[in-house]
C-alpha positions as CSV (number, residue, x, y, z in Angstrom):
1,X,-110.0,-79.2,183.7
2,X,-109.8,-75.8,185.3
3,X,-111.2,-77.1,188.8
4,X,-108.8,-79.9,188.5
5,X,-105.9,-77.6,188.4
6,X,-107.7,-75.5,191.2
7,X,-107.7,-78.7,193.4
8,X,-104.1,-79.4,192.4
9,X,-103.0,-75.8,193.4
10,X,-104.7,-75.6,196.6
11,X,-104.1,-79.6,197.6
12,X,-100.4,-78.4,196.7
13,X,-100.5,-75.5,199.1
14,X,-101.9,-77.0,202.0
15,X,-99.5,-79.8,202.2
16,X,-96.6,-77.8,201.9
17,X,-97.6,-75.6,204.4
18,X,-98.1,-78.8,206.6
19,X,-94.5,-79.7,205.9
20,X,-93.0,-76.2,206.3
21,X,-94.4,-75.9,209.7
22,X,-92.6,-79.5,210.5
23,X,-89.6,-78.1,209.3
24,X,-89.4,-74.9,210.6
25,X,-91.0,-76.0,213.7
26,X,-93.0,-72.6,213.8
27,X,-94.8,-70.5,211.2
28,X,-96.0,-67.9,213.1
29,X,-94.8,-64.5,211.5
30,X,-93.5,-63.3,215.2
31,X,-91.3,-66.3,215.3
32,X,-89.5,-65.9,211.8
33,X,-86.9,-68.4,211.4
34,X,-84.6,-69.0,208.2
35,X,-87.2,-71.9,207.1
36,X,-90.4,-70.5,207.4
37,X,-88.5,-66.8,206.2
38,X,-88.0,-69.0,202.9
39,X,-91.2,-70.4,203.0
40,X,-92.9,-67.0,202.9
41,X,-90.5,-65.9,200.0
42,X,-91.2,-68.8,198.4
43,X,-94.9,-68.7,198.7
44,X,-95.3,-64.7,197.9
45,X,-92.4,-64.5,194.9
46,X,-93.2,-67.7,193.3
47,X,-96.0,-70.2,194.1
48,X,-98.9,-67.6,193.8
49,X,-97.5,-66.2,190.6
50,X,-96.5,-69.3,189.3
51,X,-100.2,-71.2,190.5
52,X,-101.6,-68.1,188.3
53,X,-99.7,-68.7,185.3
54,X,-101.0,-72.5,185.4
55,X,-104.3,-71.0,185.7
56,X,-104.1,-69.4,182.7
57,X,-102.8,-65.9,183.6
58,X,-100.3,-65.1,181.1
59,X,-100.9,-61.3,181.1
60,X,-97.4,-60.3,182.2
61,X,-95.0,-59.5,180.3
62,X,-92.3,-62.1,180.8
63,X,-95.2,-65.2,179.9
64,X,-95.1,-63.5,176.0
65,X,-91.7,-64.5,175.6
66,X,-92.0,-68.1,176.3
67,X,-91.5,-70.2,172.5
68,X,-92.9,-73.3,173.9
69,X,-96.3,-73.4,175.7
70,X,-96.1,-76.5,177.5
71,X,-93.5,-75.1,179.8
72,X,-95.9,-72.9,181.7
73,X,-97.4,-76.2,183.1
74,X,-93.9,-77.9,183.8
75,X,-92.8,-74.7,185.5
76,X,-95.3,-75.0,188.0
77,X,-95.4,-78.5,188.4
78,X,-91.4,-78.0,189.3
79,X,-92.6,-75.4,191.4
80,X,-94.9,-77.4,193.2
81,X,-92.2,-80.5,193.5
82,X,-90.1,-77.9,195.2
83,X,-92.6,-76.8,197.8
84,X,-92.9,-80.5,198.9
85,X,-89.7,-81.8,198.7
86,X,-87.3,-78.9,200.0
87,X,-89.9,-79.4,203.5
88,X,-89.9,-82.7,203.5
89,X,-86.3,-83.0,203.1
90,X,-85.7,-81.1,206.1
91,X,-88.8,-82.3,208.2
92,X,-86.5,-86.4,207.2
93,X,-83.1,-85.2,208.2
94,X,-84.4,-84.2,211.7
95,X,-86.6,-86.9,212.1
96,X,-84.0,-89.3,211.2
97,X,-81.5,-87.7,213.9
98,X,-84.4,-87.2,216.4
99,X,-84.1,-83.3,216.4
100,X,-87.1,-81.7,217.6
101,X,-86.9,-78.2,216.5
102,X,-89.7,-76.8,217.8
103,X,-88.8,-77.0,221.0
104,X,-85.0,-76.3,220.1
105,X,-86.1,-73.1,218.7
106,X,-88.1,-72.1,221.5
107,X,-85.6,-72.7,223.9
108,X,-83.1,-70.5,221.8
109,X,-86.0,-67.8,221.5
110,X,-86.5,-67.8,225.4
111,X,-82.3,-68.0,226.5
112,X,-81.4,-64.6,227.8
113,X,-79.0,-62.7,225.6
114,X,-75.6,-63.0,226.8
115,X,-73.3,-59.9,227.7
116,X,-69.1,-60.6,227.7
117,X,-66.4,-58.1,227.4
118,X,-68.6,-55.1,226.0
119,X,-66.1,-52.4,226.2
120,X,-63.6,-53.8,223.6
121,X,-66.5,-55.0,221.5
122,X,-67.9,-51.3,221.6
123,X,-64.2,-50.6,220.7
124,X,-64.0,-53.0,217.8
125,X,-67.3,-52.4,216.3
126,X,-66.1,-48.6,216.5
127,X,-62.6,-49.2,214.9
128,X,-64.4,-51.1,212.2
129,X,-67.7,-49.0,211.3
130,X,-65.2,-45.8,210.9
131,X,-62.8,-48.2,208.5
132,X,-66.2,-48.9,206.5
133,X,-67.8,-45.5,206.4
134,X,-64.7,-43.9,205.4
135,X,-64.7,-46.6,202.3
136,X,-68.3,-46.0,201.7
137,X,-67.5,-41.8,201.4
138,X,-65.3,-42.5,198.8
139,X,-67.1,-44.8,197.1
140,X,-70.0,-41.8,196.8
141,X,-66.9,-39.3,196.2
142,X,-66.9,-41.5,192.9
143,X,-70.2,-41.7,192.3
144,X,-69.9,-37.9,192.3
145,X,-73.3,-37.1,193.9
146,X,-75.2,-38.6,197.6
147,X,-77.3,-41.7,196.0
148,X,-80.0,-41.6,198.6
149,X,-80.9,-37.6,197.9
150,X,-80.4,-38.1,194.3
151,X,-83.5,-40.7,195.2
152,X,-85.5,-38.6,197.3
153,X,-85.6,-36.0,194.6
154,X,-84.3,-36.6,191.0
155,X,-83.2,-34.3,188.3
156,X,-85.7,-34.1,185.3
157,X,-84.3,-36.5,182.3
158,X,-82.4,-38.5,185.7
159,X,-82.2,-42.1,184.3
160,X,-82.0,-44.8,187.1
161,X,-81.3,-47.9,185.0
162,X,-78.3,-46.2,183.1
163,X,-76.8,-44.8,186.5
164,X,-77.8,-48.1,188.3
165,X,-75.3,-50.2,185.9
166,X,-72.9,-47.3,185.7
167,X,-72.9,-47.2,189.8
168,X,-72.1,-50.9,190.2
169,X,-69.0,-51.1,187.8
170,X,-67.6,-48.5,190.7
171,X,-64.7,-50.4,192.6
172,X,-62.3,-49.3,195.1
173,X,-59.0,-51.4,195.1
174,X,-60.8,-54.2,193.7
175,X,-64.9,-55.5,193.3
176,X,-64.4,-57.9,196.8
177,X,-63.4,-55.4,199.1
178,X,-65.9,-53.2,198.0
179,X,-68.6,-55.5,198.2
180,X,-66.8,-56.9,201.6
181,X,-66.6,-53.3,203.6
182,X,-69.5,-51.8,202.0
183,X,-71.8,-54.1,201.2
184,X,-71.2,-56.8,204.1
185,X,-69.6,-54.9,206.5
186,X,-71.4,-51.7,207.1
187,X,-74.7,-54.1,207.5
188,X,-72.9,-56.5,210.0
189,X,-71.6,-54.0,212.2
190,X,-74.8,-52.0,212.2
191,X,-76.7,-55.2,213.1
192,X,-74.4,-55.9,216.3
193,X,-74.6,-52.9,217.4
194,X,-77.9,-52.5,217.2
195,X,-78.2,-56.0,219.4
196,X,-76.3,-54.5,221.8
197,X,-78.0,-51.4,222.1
198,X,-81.6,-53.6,222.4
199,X,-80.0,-55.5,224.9
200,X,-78.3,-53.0,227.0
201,X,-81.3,-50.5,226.7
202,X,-79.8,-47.4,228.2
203,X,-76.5,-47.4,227.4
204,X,-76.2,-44.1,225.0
205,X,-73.2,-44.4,223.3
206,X,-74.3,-48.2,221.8
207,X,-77.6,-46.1,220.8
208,X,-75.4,-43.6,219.2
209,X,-73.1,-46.0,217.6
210,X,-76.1,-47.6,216.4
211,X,-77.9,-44.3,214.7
212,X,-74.9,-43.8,212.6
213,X,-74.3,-47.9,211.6
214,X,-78.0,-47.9,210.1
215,X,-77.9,-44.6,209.0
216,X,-74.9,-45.6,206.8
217,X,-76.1,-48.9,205.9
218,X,-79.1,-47.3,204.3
219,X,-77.2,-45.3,202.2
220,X,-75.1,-48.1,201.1
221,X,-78.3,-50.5,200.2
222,X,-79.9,-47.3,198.3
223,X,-76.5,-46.6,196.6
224,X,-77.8,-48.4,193.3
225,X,-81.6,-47.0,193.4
226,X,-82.7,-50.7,193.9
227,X,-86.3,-50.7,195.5
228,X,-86.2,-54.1,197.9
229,X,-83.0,-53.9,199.5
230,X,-83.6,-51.4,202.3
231,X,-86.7,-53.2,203.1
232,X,-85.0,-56.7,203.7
233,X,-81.9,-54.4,205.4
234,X,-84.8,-53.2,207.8
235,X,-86.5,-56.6,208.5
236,X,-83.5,-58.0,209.7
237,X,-83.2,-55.2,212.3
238,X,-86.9,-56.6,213.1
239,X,-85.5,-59.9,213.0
240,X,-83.2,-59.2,215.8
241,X,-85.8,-57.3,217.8
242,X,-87.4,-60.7,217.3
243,X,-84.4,-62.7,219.0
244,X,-83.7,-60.9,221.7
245,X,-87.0,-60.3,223.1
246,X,-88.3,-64.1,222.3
247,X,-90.7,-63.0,219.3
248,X,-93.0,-60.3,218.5
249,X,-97.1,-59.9,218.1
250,X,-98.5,-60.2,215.0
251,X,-99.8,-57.0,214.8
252,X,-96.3,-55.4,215.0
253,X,-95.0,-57.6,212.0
254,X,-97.8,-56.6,210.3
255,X,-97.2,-53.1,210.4
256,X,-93.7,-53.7,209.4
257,X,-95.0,-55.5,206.3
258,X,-97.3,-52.1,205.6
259,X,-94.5,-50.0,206.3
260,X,-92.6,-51.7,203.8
261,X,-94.7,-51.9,201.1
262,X,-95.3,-47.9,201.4
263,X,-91.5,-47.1,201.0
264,X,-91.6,-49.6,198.0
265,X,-94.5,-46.9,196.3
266,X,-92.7,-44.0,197.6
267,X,-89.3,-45.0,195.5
268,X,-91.5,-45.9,192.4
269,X,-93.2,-43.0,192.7
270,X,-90.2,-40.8,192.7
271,X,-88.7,-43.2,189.6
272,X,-91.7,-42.0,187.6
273,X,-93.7,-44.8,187.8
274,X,-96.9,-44.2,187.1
275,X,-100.0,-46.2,189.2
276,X,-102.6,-44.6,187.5
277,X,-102.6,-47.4,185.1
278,X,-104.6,-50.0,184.9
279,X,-102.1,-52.1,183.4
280,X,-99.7,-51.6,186.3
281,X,-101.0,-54.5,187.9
282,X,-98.5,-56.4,186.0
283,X,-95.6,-54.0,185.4
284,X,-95.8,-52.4,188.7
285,X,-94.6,-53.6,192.6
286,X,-97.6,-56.3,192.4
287,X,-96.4,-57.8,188.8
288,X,-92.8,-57.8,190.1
289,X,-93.2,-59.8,193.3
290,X,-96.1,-62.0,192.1
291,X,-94.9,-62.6,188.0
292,X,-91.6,-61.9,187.2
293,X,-89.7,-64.7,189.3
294,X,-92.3,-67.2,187.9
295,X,-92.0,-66.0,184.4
296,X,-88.0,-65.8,184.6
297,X,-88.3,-69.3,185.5
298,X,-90.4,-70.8,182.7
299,X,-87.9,-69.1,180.5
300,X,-85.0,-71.3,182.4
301,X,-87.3,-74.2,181.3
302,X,-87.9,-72.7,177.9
303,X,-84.2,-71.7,176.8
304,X,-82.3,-74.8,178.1
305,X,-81.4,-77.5,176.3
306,X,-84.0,-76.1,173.1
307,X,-81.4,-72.6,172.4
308,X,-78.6,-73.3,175.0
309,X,-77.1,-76.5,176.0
310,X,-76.9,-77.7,180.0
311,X,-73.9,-75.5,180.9
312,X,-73.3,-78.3,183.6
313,X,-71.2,-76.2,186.3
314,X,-70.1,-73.3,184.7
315,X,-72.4,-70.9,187.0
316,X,-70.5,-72.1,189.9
317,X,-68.2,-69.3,190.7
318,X,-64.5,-69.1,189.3
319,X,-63.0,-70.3,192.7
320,X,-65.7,-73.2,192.8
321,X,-64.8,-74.2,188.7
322,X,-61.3,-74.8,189.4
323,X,-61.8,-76.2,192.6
324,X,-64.5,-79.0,191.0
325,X,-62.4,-79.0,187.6
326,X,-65.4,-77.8,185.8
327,X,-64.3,-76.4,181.6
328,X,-65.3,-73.8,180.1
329,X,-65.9,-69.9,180.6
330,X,-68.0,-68.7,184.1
331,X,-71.7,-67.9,183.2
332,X,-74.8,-67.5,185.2
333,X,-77.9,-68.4,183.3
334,X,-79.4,-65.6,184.5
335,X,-77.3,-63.7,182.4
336,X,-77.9,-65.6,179.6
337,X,-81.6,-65.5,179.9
338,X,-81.8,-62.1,180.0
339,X,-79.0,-61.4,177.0
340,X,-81.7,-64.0,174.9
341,X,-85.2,-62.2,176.2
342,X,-84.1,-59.6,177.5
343,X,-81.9,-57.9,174.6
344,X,-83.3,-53.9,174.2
345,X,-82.0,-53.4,177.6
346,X,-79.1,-55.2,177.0
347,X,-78.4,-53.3,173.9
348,X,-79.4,-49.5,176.0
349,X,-76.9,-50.6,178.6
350,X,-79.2,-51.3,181.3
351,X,-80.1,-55.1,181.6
352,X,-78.3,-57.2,184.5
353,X,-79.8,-60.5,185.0
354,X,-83.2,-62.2,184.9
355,X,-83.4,-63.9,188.5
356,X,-85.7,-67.0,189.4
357,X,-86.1,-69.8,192.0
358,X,-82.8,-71.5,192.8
359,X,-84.1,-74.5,190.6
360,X,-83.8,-72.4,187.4
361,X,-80.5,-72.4,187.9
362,X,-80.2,-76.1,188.9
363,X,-82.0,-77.3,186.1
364,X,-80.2,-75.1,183.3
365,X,-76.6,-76.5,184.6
366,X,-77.8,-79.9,185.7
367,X,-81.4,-80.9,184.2
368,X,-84.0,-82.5,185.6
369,X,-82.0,-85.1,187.9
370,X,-79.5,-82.4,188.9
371,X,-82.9,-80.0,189.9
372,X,-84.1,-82.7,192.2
373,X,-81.0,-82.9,193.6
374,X,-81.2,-79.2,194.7
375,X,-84.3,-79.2,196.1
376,X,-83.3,-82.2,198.3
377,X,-79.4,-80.7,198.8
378,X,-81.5,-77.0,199.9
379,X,-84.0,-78.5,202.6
380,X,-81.0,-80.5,203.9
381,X,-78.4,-77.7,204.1
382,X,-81.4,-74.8,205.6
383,X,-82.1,-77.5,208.3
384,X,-78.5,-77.8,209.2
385,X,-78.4,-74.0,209.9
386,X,-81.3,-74.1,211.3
387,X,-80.2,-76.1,213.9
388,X,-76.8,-74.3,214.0
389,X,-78.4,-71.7,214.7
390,X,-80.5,-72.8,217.2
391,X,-76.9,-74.2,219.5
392,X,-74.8,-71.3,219.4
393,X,-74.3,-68.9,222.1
394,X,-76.9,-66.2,222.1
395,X,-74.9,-62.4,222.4
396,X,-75.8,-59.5,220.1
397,X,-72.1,-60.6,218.4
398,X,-73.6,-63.7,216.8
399,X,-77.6,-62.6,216.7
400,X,-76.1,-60.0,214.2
401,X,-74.4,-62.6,212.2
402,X,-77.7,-65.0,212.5
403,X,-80.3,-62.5,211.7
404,X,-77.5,-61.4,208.1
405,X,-77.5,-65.2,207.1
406,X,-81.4,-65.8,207.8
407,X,-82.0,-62.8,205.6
408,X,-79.1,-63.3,202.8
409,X,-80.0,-67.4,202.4
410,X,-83.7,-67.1,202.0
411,X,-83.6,-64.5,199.4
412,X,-81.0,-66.3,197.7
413,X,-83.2,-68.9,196.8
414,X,-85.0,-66.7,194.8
415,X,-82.0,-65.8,193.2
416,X,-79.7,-68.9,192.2
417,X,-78.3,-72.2,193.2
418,X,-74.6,-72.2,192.8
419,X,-74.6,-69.7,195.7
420,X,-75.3,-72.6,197.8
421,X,-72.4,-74.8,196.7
422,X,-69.6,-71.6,196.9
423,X,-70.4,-68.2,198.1
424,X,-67.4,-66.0,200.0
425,X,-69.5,-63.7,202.0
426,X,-71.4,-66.9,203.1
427,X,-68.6,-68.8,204.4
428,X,-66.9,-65.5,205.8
429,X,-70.0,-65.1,208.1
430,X,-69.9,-68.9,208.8
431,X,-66.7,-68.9,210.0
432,X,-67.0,-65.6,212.2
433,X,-69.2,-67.7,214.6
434,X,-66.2,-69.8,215.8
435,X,-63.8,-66.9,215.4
436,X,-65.8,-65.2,217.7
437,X,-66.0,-68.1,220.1
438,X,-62.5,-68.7,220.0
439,X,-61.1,-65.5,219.6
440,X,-61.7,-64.9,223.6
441,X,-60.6,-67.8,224.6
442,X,-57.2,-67.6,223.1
443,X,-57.0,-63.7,224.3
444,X,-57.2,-64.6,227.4
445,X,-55.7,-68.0,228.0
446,X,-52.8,-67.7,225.3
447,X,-51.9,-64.1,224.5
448,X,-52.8,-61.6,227.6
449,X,-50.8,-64.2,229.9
450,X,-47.9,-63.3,227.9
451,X,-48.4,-60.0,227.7
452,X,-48.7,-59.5,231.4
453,X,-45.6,-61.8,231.9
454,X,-43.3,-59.6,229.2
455,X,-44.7,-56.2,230.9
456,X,-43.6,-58.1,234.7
457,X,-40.2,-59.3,233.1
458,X,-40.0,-55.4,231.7
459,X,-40.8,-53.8,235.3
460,X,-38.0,-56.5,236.8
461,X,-35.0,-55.6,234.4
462,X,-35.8,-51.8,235.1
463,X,-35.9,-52.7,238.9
464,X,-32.2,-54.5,238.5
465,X,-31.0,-51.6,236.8
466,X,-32.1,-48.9,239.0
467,X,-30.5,-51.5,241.9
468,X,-27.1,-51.7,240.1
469,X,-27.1,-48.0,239.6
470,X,-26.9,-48.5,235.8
471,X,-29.3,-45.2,233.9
């Protein structure tokens, strides 16, 4: 039975990395795109883990909560269903429309980057980074001490997880503008900036603009002593390194990903966390990546309908409820997962949510049929980007905003699906790309026309009035 599940795991593997490179039209770790970006996720946070757990490794600690055994296999066979069908659903839509995108990513990797009206971007990006920095310096100023020293060196009896959830319920004015100015807009500026400073190489004060953006935006993603997030801030600075100069070696992503993984030790290290272990296989930076996605999923499978009935819609956000006419109160089953399993750090104050693949989600509000659905609504919606992506003019303006949205959508999917069907930020940075197309054109076809024409009507009534003798 074992070598039967084996062949299943591997057979799995191979053809969805067949259809992955169809849909992404690449796979090559040089040539990351928001498809194969997924696919790696995807394969690293959940199909390893979740092929072991199949295979009978149920060591970590998540698997000993699960009431019903059989889920371990349906988890993975959903698993599996989801790393055919979200490929295939992509590799249809373009076959079906006769979109190659291999060779439409490759053209938009090799198109030279674009330079228009620098100055006032520099300007802009200027105006706004200072409007954000001064946000994120009160926003420490209420925290009451520098996060990211706090995190370099800690205080004996320092407890992350209490000031982790004490940190977060900080707002200034209201929980959207801080996450908005500090936790979108710091990050976007920094990355346009730092695509103009790529492409205009030796033009210091875009370097220096630059230096302080990233500098800032890493001590906004370290603000809540979370491990992960100033890696994936850090990869999509690679990621636009990646667009503007048409892809990178190997090698040099590879060092990245060793980088990476050594400031991932460093911060557990100075959390306390001890590797010494032998059990930290499973509770350590190994467990985490490979195990607790896949178990947080089989728990999805576990809990609903057997404790919790389908909540059918009510994790869609509060905008997205009233806009669908969905009843009832808003609640993420990740929440609810982890207020069932996870309740001592509920009780101690410092349990958030329990995370999983995006079908978790689907299947706890939807079932079965509505999980389906999701896979094939996901491969549909990343190939549309995709290919959005791929026509849009290439300037550092939108190579910031691509490079934010291949990041922020591919770890989403390990993170939910209602995201997909209503997320602010998401449709904010959507809609930039045409502002930012438009926005020029109405500057200067509409407004600095009339501007010049009301400063030459101006000069002529001064010139009348000097001519009539009037003061």
């Amino acid at each position: 039975m074992t070598g039967v599940k084996i062949a299943v795991v591997v057979i799995g593997l191979v053809i969805s990395l067949f259809l992955f490179r169809k849909a992404a039209g690449t796979l090559h770790i040089g040539k990351i795109n928001m498809i194969s970006y997924t696919m790696y996720l995807f394969i690293l946070q959940t199909y390893l883990g979740a092929s072991m757990m199949y295979l009978g490794d149920l060591n970590h600690y998540t698997m000993k909560y699960i009431m019903d055994s059989s889920k371990y296999d349906i988890t993975f066979y959903c698993v599996l269903l989801t790393a055919i069908l979200f490929p295939l659903s992509t590799f249809l839509m373009f076959r079906i429309f006769r979109i190659d995108i291999r060779e439409r990513y490759r053209e938009f990797l090799e198109k030279p980057v674009e330079i228009k009206s620098e100055n006032v971007m520099f300007w802009l990006i200027s105006a706004g980074g200072f409007v954000c920095c001064v946000v994120l310096l009160i926003y420490i100023l209420k925290i009451g001490y520098f996060p990211l020293l706090r995190l370099l060196r800690a205080p004996e009896g320092f407890d992350f997880g209490v000031e982790r959830q004490r940190i977060s319920s900080i707002v200034i004015i209201n929980s959207y503008v801080t996450n908005i100015i500090i936790g979108l807009g710091i990050p976007l500026l920094s990355y346009m900036a730092f695509a103009y400073a790529l492409v205009l190489k030796r033009k210091f004060w875009w370097w220096a603009l630059s230096f302080v953006l990233i500098g800032s935006s890493i001590v906004s993603v370290t603000m809540d002593f979370e491990k992960s997030p100033v890696v994936f801030y850090l990869f999509v600075l690679l990621l636009i390194i990646m667009y503007v100069r048409g892809g990178l070696k190997t090698p040099t992503v590879v060092l990245f990903g060793v980088a990476a993984a050594m400031v991932i030790v460093f911060i557990y290290v100075q959390q306390g966390y001890d590797f010494s272990s032998s059990s930290n296989f499973y509770n350590g930076p190994v467990g985490r990546t490979l195990f607790t996605q896949v178990g947080t999923l089989a728990m999805h499978f576990d809990l609903f309908p057997a404790v919790f009935p389908f909540l059918w819609g009510r994790s869609l956000s509060p905008t997205a409820m009233a806009l669908f006419g969905v009843e009832g109160s808003y609640v993420r089953s990740a929440k609810l997962v982890m207020d069932y399993y996870g309740s001592e750090k509920v009780y101690d104050g410092t349990g958030g949510v329990m995370n999983a693949l995006f079908i978790g989600e689907a299947y706890a509000n939807f079932g079965y049929v509505g999980m389906i659905l999701s896979i094939i609504y996901m491969g549909i919606l990343f190939g549309l980007l995709l290919y959005l992506f791929t026509r849009i003019r290439k300037n550092p303006y939108n190579l910031g905003i691509i490079a934010l949205l291949t990041s922020r959508l591919a770890q989403a999917t390990q993170g939910g699906f209602t995201d997909f069907i209503y997320n602010f930020q998401t449709i904010l940075l959507l809609l930039l790309i045409p502002l930012g197309h438009f926005a020029p054109i109405v500057w200067n076809k509409w407004i600095k026309p009339r501007l010049r024409l009301g400063k030459k009507s101006a000069s002529a009534n001064n010139h009348e009035k000097q001519k009539a003798g009037e003061p």
